[in-house]
C-alpha positions in Angstrom: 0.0 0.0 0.0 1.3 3.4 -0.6 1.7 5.7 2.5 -0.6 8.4 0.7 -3.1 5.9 0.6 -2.6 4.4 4.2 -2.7 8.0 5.3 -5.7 8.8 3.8 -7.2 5.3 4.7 -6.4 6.3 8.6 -7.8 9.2 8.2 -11.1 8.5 7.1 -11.3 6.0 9.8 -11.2 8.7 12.4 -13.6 10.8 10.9 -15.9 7.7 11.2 -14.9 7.1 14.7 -15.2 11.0 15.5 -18.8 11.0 14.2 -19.4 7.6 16.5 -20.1 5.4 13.0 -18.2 2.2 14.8 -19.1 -0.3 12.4 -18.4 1.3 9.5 -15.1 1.8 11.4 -14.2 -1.5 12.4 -14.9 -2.8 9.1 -12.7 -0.1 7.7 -9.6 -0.8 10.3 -10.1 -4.5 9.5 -9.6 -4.0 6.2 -6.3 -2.4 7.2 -5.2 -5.3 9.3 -5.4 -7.5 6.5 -3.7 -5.2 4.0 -0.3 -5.3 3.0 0.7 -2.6 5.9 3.8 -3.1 8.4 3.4 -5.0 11.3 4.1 -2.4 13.5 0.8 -0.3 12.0 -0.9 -3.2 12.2 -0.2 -3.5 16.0 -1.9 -0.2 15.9 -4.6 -0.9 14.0 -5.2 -3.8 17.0 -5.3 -1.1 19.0 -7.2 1.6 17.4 -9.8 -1.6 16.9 -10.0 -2.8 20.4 -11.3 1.1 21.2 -14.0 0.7 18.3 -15.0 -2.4 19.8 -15.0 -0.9 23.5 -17.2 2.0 21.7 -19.7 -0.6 20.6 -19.4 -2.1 24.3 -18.1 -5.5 23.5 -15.0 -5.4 26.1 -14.1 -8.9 25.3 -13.4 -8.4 21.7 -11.1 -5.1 22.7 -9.4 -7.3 24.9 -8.8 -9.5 22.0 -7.6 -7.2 19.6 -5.3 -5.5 22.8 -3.7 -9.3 23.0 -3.6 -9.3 18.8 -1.6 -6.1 19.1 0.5 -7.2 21.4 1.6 -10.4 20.0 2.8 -8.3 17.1 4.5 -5.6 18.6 6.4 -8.5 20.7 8.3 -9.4 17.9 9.8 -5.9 17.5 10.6 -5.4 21.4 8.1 -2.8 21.3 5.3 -2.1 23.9 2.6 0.9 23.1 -0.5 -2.0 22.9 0.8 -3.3 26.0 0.4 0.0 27.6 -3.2 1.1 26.1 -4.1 -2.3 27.5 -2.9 -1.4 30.8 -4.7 2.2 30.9 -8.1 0.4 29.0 -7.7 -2.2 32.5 -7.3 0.7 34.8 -10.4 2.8 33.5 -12.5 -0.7 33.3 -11.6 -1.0 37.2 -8.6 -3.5 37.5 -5.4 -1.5 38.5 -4.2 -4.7 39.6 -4.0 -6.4 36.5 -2.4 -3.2 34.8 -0.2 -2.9 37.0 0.7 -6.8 36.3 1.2 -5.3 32.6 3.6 -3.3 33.8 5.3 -5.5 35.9 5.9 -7.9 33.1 7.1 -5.2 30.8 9.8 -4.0 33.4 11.2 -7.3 32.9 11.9 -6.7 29.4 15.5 -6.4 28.3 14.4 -3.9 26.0 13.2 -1.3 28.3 15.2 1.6 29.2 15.7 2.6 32.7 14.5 5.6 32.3 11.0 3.6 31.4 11.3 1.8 34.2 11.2 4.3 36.4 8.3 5.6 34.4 6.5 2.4 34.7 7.2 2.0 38.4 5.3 5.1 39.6 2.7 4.3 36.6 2.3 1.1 39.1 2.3 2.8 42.2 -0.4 5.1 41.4 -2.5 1.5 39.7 -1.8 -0.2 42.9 -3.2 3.0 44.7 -6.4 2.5 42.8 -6.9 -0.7 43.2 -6.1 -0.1 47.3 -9.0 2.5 47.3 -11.6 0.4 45.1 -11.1 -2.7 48.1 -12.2 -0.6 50.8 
């Protein structure tokens, strides 16, 4: 695909998502996915998808296409689905299992330290949450 034409493609996806036409929105991202675009757009796509599908209230096909997006961006030591995942988790009402997210990812070898540090607090103030929705 050219970029002019992925460009354009991504754009006329979020004008259907800005003017809260999901279907027409997941069917447009899906034909994405299965185009002949890089993996690493595609891992967005899986994300951009999972928010359609939280849009249309089906939070078990967003988790899917969070895990989709993941699995692909694991391959290039890359993490942005993992995180969206994480936040999506949070605002549903598990800090606990973001904060696993992050966890995990701190393991990585291919996060900085800088990250890590990042990703700490980010789990401090999940953990927080989750403290405060147990009592």
């Amino acid at each position: 695909m050219q970029y002019q034409d992925f460009i354009q493609r991504v754009q006329e996806t979020g004008r259907l998502i800005q003017e809260a036409h999901f279907k027409e929105a997941v069917d447009a991202l899906y034909q994405l996915y299965l185009s002949d675009i890089s993996d690493v757009d595609k891992a967005d796509i899986c994300a951009n998808l999972a928010f359609v599908y939280d849009r249309l209230g089906s939070t078990p096909e967003a988790m899917d296409w969070f895990e989709k997006g993941i699995v692909i961006e694991q391959n290039y030591c890359l993490y942005e689905v993992s995180e969206k995942k994480a936040q999506y988790l949070s605002q549903l009402g598990h800090s606990d299992q973001a904060a696993t997210i992050y966890e995990s990812l701190i393991q990585q070898p291919f996060v900085s330290e800088g990250e890590k540090d990042r990703m700490r607090k980010t789990i401090q103030t999940y953990l927080g949450k989750a403290v405060r929705g147990w009592q």
